[in-house]
KOLGUDREN-266922 format. One line per field, with one value per atom (N, C-alpha, C): x, y, z; atom name; residue number from 1; chain. Coordinates in nm, 2 decimals, padded with zeros to 4 digits, m for minus. Each point is the difference from the previous one (the first is absolute). Example, Ala and Ser with C-alpha at 12.3 -4.5 7.8 and 13.67 -1.06 7.14 Angstrom:
2
xx: [01.32:m00.09:00.09:m00.04:00.09:m00.08];
yy: [m00.57:00.12:00.12:00.11:00.11:00.11];
zz: [00.78:00.00:00.00:m00.07:00.00:00.08];
atomo: [N:CA:C:N:CA:C];
num: [1:1:1:2:2:2];
cadena: [A:A:A:A:A:A];
//
This chain:
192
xx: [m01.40:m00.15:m00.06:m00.11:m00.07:m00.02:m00.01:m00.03:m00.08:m00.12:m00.11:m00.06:m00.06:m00.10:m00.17:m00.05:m00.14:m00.09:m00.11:m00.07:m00.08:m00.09:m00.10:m00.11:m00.08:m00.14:m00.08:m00.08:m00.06:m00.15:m00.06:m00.12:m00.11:m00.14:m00.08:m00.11:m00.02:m00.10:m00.13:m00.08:m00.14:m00.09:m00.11:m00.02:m00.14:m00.02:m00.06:m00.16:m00.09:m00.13:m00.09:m00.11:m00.12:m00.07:m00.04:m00.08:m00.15:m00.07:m00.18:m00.02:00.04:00.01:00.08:00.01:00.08:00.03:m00.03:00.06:00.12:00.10:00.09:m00.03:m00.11:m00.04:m00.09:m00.06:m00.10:00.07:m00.04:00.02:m00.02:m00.06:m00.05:00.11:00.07:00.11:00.14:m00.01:00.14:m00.05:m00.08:m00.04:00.01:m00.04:m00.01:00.19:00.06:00.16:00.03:00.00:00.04:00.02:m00.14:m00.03:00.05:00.03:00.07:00.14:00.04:00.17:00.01:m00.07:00.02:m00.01:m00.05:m00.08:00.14:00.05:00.15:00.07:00.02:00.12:m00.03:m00.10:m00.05:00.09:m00.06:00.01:00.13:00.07:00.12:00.11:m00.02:00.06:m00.05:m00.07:00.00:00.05:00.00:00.11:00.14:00.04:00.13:00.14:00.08:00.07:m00.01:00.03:00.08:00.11:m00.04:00.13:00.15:m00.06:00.19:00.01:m00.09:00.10:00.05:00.01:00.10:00.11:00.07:00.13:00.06:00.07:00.04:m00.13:m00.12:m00.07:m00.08:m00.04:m00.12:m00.12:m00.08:m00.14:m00.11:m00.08:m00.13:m00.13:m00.04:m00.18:00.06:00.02:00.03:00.10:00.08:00.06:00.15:00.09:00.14:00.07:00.17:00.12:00.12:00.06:00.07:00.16:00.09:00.06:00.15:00.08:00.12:00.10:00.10:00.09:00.10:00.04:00.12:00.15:00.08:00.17:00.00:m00.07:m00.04:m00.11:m00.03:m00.08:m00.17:00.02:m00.05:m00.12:00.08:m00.06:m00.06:m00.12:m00.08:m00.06:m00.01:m00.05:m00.12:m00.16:m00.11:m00.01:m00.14:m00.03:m00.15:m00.09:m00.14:m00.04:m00.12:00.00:m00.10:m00.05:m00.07:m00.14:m00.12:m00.11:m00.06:00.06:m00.05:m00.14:m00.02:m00.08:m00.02:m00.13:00.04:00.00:m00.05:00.00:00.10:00.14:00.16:m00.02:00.02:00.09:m00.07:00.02:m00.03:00.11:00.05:00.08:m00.01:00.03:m00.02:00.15:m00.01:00.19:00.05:m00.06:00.01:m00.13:00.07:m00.10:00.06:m00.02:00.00:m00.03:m00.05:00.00:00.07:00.01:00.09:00.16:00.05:00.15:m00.01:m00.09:m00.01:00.01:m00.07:00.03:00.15:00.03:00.13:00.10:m00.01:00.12:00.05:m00.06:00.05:m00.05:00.13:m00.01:m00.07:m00.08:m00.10:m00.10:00.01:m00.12:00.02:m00.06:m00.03:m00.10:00.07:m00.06:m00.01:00.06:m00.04:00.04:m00.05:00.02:00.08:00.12:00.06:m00.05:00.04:00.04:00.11:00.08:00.06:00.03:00.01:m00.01:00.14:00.09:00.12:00.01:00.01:m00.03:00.10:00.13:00.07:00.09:00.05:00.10:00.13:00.03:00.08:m00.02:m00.07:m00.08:00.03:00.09:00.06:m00.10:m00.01:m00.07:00.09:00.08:00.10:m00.06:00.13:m00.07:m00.05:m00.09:m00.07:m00.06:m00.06:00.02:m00.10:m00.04:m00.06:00.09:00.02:00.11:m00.10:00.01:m00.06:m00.07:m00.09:m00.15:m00.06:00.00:m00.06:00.03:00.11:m00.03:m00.08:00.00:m00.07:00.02:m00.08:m00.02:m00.06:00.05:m00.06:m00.03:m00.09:m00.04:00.01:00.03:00.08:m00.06:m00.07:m00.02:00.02:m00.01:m00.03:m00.13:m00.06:m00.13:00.01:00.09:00.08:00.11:00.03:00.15:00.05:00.12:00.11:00.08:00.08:00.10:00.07:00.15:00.07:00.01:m00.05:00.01:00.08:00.02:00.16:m00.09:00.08:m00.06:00.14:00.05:00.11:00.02:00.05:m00.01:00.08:m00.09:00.05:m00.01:00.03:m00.02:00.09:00.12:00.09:00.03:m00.10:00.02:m00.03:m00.05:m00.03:00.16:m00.02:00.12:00.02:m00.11:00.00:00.00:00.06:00.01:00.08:m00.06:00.07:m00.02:m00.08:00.03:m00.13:m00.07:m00.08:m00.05:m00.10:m00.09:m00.03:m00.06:m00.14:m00.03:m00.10:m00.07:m00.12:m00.05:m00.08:m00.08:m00.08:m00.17:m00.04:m00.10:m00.07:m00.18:m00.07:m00.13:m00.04:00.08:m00.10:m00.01:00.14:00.05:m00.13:00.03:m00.05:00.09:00.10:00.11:00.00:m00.01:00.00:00.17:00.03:00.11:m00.09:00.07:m00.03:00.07:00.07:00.09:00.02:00.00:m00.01:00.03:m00.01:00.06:00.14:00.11:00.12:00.07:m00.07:00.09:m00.08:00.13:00.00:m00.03:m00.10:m00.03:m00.02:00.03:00.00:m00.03:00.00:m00.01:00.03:00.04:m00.02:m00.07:m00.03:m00.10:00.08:m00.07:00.05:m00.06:m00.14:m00.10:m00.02:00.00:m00.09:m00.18:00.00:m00.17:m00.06:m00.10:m00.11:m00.01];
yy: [m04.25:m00.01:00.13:00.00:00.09:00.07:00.15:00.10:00.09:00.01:00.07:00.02:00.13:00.04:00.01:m00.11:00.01:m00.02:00.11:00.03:m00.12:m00.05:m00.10:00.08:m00.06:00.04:m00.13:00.02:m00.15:00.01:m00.11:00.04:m00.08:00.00:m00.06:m00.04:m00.12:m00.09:00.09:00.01:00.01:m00.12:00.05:m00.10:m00.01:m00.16:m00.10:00.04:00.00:00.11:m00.10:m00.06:m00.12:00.10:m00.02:00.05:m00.04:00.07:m00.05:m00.14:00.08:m00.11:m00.14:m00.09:m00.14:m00.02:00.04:m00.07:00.07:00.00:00.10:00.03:m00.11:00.08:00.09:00.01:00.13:00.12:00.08:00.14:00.06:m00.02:00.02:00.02:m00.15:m00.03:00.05:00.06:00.06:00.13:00.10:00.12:00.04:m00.14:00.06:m00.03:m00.11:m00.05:00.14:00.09:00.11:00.07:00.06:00.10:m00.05:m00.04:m00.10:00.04:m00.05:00.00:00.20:00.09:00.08:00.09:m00.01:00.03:m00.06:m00.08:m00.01:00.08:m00.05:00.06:00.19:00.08:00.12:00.04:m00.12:00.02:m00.01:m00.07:m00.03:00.13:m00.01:00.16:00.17:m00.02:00.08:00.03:m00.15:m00.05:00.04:00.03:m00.05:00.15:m00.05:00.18:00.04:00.13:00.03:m00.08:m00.01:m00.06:00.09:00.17:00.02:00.00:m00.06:m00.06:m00.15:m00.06:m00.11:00.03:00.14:00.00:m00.01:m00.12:m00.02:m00.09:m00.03:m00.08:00.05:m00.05:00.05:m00.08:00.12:m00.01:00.00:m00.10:00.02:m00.08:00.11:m00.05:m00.04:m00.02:m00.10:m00.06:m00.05:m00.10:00.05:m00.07:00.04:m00.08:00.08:m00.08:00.09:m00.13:00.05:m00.03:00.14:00.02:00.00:m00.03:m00.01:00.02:00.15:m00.01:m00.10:m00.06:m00.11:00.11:m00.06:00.05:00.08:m00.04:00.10:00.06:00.16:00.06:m00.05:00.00:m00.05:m00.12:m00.09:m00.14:00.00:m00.06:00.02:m00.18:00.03:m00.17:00.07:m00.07:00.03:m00.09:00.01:m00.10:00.04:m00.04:00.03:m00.09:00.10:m00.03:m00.09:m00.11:m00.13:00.01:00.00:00.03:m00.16:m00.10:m00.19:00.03:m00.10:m00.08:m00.14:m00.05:m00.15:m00.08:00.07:m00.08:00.03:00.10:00.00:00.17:00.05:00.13:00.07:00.12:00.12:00.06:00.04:00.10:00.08:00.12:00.10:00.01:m00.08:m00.03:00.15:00.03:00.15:00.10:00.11:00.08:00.11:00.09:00.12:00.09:00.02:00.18:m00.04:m00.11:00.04:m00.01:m00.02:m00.01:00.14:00.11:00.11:00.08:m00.01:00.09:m00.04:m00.05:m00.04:00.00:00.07:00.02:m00.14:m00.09:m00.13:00.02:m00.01:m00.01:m00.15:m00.01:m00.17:00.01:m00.05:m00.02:m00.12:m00.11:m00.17:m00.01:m00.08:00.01:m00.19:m00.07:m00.14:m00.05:m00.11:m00.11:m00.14:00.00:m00.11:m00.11:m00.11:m00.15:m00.09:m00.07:m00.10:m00.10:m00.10:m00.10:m00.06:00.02:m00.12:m00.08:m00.13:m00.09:m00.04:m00.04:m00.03:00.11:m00.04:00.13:00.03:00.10:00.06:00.08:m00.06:00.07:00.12:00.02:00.17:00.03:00.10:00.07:00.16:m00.05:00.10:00.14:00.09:00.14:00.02:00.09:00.04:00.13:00.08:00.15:00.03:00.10:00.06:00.11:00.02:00.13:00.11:00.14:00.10:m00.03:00.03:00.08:m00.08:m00.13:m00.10:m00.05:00.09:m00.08:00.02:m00.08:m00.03:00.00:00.06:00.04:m00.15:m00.06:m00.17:00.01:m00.04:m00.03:m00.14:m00.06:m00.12:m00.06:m00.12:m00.10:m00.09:m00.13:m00.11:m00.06:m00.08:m00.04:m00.11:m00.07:m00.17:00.02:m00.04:m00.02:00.12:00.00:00.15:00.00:00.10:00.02:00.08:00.02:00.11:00.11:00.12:00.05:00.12:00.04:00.10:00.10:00.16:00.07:00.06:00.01:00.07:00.13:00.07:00.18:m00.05:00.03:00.01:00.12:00.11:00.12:00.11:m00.01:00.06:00.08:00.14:00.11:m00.02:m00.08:m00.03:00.02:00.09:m00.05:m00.12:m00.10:m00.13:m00.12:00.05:m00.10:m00.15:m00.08:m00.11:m00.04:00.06:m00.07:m00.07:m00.12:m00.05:00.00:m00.04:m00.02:m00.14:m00.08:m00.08:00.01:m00.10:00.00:m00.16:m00.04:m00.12:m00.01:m00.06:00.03:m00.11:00.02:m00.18:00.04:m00.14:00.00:00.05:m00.03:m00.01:00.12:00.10:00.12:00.10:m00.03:00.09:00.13:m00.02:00.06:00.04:00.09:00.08:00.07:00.00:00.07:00.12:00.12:00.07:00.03:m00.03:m00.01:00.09:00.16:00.09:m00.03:00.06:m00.01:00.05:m00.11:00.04:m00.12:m00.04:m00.09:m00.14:m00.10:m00.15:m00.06:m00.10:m00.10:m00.13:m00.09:m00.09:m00.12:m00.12:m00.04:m00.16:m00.05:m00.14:m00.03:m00.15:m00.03:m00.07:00.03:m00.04:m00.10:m00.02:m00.17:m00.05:m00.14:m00.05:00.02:00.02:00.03:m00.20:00.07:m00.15:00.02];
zz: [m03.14:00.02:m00.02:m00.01:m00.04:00.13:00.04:00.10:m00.03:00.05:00.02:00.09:00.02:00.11:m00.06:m00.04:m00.02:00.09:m00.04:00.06:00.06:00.11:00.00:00.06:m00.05:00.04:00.01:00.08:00.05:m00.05:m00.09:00.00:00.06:00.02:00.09:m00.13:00.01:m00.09:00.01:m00.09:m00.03:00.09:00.05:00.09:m00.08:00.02:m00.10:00.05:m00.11:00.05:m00.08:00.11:m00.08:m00.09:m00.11:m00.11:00.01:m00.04:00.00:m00.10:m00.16:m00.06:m00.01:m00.03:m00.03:m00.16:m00.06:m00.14:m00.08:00.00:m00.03:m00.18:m00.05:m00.15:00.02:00.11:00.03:00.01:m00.09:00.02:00.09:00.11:00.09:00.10:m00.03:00.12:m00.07:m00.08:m00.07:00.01:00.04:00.00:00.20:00.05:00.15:00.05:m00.05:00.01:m00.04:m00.16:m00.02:00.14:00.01:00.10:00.13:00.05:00.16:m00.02:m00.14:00.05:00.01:m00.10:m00.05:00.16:00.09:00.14:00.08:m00.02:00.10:m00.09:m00.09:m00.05:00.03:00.00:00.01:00.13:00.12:00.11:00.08:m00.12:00.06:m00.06:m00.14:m00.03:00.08:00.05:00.09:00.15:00.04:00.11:m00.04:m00.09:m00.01:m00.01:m00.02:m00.03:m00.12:m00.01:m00.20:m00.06:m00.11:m00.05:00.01:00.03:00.04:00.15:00.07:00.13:m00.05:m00.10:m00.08:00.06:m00.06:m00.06:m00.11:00.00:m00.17:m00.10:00.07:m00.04:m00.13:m00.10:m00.13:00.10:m00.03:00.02:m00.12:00.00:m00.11:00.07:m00.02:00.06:00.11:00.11:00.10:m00.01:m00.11:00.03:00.02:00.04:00.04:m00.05:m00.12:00.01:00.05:00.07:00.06:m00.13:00.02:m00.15:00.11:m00.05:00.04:m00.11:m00.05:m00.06:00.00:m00.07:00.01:m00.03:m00.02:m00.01:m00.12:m00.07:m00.13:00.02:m00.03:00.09:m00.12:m00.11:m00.09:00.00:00.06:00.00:00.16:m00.01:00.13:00.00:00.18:00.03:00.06:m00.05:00.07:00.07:00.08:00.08:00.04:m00.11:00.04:00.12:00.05:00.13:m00.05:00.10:00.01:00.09:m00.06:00.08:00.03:00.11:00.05:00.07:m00.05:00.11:m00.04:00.10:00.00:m00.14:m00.08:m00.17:m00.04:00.03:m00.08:00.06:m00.14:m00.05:m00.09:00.00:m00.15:00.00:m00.10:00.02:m00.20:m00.01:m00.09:m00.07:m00.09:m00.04:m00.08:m00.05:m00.09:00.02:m00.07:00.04:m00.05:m00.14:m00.09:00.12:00.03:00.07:00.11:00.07:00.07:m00.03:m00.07:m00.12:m00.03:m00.06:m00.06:00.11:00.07:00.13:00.07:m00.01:00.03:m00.04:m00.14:m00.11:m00.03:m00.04:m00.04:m00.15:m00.11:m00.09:m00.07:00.01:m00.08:m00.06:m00.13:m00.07:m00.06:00.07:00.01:m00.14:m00.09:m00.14:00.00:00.08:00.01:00.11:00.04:00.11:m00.01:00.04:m00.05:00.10:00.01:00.15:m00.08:00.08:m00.02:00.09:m00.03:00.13:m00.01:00.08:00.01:00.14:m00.04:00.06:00.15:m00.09:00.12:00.05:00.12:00.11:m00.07:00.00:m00.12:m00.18:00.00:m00.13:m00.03:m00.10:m00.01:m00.14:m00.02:m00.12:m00.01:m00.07:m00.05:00.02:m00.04:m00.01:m00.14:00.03:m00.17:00.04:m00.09:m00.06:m00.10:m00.02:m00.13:m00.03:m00.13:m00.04:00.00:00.02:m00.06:m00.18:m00.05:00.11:m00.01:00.10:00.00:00.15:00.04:00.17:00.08:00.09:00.09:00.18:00.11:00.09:00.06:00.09:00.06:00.14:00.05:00.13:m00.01:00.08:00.02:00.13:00.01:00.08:00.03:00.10:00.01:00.06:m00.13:00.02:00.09:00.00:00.09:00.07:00.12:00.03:00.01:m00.05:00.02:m00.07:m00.12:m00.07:00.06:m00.05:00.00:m00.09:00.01:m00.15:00.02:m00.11:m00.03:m00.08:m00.03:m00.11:00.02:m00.09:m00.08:m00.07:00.02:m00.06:m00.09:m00.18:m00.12:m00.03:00.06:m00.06:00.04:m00.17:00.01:00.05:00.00:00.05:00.15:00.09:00.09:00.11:00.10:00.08:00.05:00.04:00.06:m00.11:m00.17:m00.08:00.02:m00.03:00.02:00.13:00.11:00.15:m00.01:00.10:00.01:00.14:00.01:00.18:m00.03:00.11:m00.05:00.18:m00.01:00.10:00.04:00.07:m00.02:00.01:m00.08:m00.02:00.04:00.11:m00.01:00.04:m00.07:00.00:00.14:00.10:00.13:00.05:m00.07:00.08:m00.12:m00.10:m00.08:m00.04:m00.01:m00.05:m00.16:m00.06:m00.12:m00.02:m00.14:m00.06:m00.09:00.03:m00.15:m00.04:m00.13:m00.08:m00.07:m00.01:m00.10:m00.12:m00.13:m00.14:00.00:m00.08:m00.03:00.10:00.10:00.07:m00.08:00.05:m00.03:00.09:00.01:00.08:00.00:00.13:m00.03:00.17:00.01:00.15:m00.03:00.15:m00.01:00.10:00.01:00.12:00.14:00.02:00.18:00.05:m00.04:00.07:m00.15:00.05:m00.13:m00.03:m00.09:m00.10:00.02:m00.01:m00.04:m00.13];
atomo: [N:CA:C:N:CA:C:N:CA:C:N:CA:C:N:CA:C:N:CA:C:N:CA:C:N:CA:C:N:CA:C:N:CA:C:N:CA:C:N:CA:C:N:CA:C:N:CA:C:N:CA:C:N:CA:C:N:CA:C:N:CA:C:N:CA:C:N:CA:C:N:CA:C:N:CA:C:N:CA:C:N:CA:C:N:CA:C:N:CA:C:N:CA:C:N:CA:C:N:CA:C:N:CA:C:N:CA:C:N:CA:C:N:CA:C:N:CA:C:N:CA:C:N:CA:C:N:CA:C:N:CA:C:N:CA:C:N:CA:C:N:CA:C:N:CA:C:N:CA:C:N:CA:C:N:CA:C:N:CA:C:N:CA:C:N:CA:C:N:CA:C:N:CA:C:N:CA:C:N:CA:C:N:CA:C:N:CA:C:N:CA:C:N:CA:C:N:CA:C:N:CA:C:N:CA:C:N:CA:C:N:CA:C:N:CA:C:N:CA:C:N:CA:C:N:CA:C:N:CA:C:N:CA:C:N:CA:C:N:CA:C:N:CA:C:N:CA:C:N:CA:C:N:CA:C:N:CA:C:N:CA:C:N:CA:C:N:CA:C:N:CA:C:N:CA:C:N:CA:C:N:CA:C:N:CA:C:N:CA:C:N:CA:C:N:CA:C:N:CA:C:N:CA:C:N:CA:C:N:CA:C:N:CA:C:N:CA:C:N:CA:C:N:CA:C:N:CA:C:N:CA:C:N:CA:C:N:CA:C:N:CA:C:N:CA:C:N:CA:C:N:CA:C:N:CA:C:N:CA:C:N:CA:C:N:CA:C:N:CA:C:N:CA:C:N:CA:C:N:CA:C:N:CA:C:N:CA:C:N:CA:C:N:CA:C:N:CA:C:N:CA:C:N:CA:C:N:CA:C:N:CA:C:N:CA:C:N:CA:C:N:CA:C:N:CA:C:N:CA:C:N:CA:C:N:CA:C:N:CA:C:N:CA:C:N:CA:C:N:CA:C:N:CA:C:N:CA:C:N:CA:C:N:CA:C:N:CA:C:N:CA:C:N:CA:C:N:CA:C:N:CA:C:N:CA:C:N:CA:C:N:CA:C:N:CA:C:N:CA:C:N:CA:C:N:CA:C:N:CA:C:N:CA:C:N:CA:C:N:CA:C:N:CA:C:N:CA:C:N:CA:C:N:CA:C:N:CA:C:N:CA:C:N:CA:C:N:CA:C:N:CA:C:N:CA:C:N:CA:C:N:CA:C:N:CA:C:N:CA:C:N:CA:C:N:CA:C:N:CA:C:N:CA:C:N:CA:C:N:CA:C:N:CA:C:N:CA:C:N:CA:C:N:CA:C:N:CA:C:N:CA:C:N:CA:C:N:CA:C:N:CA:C:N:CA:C:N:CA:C:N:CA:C:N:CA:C:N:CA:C:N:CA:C:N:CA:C:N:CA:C:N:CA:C:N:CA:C:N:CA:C:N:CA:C:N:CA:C:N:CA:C];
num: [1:1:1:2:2:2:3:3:3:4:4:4:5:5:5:6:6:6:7:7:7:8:8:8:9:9:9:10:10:10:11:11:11:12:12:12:13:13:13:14:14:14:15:15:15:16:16:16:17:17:17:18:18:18:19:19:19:20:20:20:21:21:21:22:22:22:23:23:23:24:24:24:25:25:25:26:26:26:27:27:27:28:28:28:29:29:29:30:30:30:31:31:31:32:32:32:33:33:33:34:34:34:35:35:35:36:36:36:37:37:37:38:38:38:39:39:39:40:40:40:41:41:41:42:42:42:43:43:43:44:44:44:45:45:45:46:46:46:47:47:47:48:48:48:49:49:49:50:50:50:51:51:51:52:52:52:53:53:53:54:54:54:55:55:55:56:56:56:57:57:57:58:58:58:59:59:59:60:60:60:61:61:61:62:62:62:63:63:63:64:64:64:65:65:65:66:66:66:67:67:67:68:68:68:69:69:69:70:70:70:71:71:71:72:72:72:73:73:73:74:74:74:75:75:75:76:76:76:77:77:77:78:78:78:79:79:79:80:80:80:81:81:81:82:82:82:83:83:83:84:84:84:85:85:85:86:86:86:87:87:87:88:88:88:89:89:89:90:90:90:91:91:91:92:92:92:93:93:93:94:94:94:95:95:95:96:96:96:97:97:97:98:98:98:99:99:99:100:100:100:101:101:101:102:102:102:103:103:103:104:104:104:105:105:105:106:106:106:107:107:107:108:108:108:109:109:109:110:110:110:111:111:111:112:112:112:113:113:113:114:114:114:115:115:115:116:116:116:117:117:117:118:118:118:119:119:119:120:120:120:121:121:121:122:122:122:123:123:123:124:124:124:125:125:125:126:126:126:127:127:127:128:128:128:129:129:129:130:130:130:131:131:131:132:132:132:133:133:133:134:134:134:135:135:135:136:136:136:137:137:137:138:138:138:139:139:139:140:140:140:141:141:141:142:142:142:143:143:143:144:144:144:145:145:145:146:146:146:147:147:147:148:148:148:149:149:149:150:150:150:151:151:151:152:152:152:153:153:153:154:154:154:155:155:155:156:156:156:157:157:157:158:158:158:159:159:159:160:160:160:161:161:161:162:162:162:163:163:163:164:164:164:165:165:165:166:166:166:167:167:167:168:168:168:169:169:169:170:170:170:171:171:171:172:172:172:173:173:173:174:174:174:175:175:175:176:176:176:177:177:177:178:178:178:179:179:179:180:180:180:181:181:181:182:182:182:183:183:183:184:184:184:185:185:185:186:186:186:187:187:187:188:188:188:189:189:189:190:190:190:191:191:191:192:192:192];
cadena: [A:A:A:A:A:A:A:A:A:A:A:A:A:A:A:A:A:A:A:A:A:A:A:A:A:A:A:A:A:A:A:A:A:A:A:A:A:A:A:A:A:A:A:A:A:A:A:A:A:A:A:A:A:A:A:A:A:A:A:A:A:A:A:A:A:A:A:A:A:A:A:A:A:A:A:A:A:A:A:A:A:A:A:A:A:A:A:A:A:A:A:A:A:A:A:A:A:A:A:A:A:A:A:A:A:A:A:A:A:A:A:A:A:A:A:A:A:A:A:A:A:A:A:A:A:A:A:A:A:A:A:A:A:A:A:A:A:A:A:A:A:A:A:A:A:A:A:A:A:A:A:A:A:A:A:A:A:A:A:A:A:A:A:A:A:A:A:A:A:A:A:A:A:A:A:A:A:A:A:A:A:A:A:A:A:A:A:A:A:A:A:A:A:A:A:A:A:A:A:A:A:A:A:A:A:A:A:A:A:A:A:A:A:A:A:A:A:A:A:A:A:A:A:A:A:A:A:A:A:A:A:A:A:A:A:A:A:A:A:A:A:A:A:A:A:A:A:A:A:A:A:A:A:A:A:A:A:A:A:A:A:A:A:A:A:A:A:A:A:A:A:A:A:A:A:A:A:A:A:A:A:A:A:A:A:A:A:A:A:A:A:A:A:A:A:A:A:A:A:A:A:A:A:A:A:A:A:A:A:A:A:A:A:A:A:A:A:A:A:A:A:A:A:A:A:A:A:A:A:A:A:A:A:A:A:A:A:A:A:A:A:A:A:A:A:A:A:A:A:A:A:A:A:A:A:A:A:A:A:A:A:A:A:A:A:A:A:A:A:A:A:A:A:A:A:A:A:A:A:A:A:A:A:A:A:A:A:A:A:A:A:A:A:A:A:A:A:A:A:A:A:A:A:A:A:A:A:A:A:A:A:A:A:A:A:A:A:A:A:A:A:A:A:A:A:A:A:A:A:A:A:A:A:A:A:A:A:A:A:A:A:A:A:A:A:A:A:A:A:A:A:A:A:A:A:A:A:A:A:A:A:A:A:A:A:A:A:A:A:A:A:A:A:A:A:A:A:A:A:A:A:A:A:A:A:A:A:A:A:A:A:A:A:A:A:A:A:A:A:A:A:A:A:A:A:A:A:A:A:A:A:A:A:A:A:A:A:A:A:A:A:A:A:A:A:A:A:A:A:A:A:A:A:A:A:A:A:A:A:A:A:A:A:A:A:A:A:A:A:A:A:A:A:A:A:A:A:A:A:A:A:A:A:A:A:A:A:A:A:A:A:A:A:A:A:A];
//
C-alpha cells in the first residue's frame, strides 16, 4: 500500500451573500456575484498563512497542492486542495506557475479522458518515445483506478522499477507521470 505523509489543510466554504439584483442574465447580478466572491476570497487570503508555512505544499494565488514523492523520487501524487460548500466542490486541478516554481518539468499540449466501465479494466502500459514524449498528470474523473508509472529510462538508476498509487474521484488524487516513464492503471469500482 501506498505510504505518505500529506499534508491536510481544511478549507471553510464561501458564505452565500443575497445580491440586489435577481436575474442572473443581468449584468448587474454577474458584476455584483463578481465583486462578493472576490471580497471573501480577499478576506480570506489574508486570514490565512504563506504558502511556505505549507511545507511540501505548491502554492498559486491561494490555492494549495499538497505533493507527495512516491518510491521513485520522480513521480509525484498531488492532491489539490478542495474549496466545499453546500452546492459540492472547486478545486484548481493544474496550475503552470505553480509546477514552474516547483521545478516540475510539464508542458501539457493536450487533455486526454477515458471511460472504462467495469471493475478490473486494465489499460495497458503505453509511452511516447523521444522527441515526442510526454509528461502526464493523471486522474480519476469516477470511481478509482490503480495506476503504475514505470522508469523507461535507461540511463536512469531506477530503470525498470515501477510505483503506482490510487486515484479516486472523491479523494481527488493526481499522478504526475514525468517523460520517459510508462503508464498505465486498472479500475477498482465499476463506471456508469
Amino acid at each position: 500500500p501506498l505510504q505518505s505523509n500529506v499534508h491536510r489543510t481544511q478549507s471553510t466554504p464561501l458564505k452565500p451573500t443575497r445580491l440586489r439584483t435577481s436575474s442572473p442574465l443581468d449584468p448587474r447580478f454577474l458584476s455584483e456575484l463578481a465583486t462578493s466572491i472576490r471580497l471573501q476570497v480577499l478576506t480570506r487570503a489574508q486570514g490565512q498563512r504563506s504558502c511556505a508555512a505549507h511545507g511540501k505544499s505548491l502554492c498559486a494565488k491561494g490555492t494549495v497542492v499538497d505533493v507527495t514523492p512516491l518510491a521513485l523520487p520522480d513521480v509525484l501524487l498531488l492532491k489539490p486542495k478542495r474549496f466545499a460548500d453546500a452546492r459540492g466542490w472547486f478545486e484548481e486541478t493544474w496550475n503552470a506557475a505553480a509546477f514552474e516554481r516547483n521545478n516540475i518539468d510539464a508542458s501539457f499540449v493536450q487533455d486526454n479522458q477515458s471511460l472504462s466501465r467495469p471493475v478490473g479494466t486494465l489499460r495497458d502500459l503505453h509511452f511516447q518515445r523521444p522527441p515526442h514524449a510526454q509528461a502526464k498528470l493523471v486522474r480519476g474523473s469516477v470511481g478509482a483506478v490503480f495506476d503504475v508509472a514505470v522508469d523507461l529510462r535507461k540511463s536512469s538508476a531506477t530503470y525498470g522499477q515501477w510505483v503506482g498509487a490510487t486515484l479516486t474521484a472523491d479523494g481527488g488524487e493526481q499522478l504526475f507521470v514525468p517523460r520517459g516513464f510508462a503508464h498505465g492503471f486498472i479500475t477498482r469500482t465499476p463506471n456508469p
